[in-house]
Every structure is written in structure tokens, then in C-alpha cells.
C-alpha positions in Angstrom: 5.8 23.7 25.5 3.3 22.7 23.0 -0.3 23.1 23.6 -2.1 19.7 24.2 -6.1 21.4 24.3 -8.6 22.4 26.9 -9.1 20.8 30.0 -12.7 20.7 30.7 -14.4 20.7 34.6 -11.7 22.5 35.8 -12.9 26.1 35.5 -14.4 28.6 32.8 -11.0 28.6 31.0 -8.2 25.9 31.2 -5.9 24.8 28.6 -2.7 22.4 29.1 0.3 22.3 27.3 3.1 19.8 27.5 7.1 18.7 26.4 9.7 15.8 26.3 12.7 16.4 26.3 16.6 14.5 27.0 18.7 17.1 28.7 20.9 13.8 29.3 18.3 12.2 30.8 14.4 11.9 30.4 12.3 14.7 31.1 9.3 15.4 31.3 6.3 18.2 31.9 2.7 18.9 31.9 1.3 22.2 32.8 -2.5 23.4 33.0 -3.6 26.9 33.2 -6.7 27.5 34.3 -9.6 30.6 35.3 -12.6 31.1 37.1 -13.2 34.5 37.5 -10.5 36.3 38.8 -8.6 32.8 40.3 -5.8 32.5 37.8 -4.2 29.0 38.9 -1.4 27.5 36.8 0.0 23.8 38.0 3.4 22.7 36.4 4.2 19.1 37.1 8.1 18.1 35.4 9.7 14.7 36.3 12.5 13.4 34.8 14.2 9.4 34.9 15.1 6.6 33.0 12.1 6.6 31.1 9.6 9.3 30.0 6.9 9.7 32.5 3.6 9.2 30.5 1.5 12.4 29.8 -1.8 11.3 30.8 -0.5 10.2 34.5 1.0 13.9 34.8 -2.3 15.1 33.9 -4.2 13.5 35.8 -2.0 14.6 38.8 -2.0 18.0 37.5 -5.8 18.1 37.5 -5.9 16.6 40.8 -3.8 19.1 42.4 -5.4 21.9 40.4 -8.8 21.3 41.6 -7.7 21.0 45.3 -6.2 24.5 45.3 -9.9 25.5 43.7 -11.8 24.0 45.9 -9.7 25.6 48.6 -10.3 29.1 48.0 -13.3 30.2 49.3 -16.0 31.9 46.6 -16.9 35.3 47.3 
């Protein structure tokens, strides 16, 4: 995957990365890796079709989902 740069508001360290590829089909991924403290989540989003999906809408999903499981583990 290649790195596409920090993700900001989603911890005190995240960084995404993302690919393309055509495994006979259109494919593909977004991942973002991110830390607060000791919470280590990492949220890997791959959809393949017709048609690459764009990056930014598997992003945003991936931030979206990444900030649910935050917000769902309780701070000690």
C-alpha cells in the first residue's frame, strides 16, 4: 500500500495508506492506522467492482468507523 499522509482528529497518531489494483477486476483499499495512548486501532476498508471505488468515499468511511470504535472504548 502506498502511504497517502496523516489523518488529523482522529487520535495523537494516524496515518492512511491506500492501493488500486485489477486482479481481473477493480479493486480497491484504504486503510488508516491510528493511536491514542495505548489504543492501537487500524480500519481496512477494500471493495472491488466494475469501477474503482473513489478514495476519498473509503476514507471517509474508514474515519467514520474508526472514530466509532474510539469513542466506544471507555478512557481510563
Amino acid at each position: 500500500m502506498a502511504p497517502a499522509g496523516p489523518v488529523t482528529g482522529v487520535g495523537e497518531e494516524a496515518e492512511a495508506f491506500t492501493k488500486q489494483s485489477t486482479p481481473g477486476f477493480k479493486y480497491a483499499e484504504y486503510m488508516v492506522h491510528s493511536r491514542t495512548g495505548n489504543l492501537v486501532v487500524k480500519v481496512w476498508l477494500a471493495v472491488g467492482g466494475d469501477s474503482f471505488t473513489p478514495t476519498a468515499t473509503l476514507a471517509a468511511k474508514a474515519v467514520a468507523i474508526l472514530s466509532a470504535t474510539r469513542s466506544a472504548v471507555p478512557v481510563a
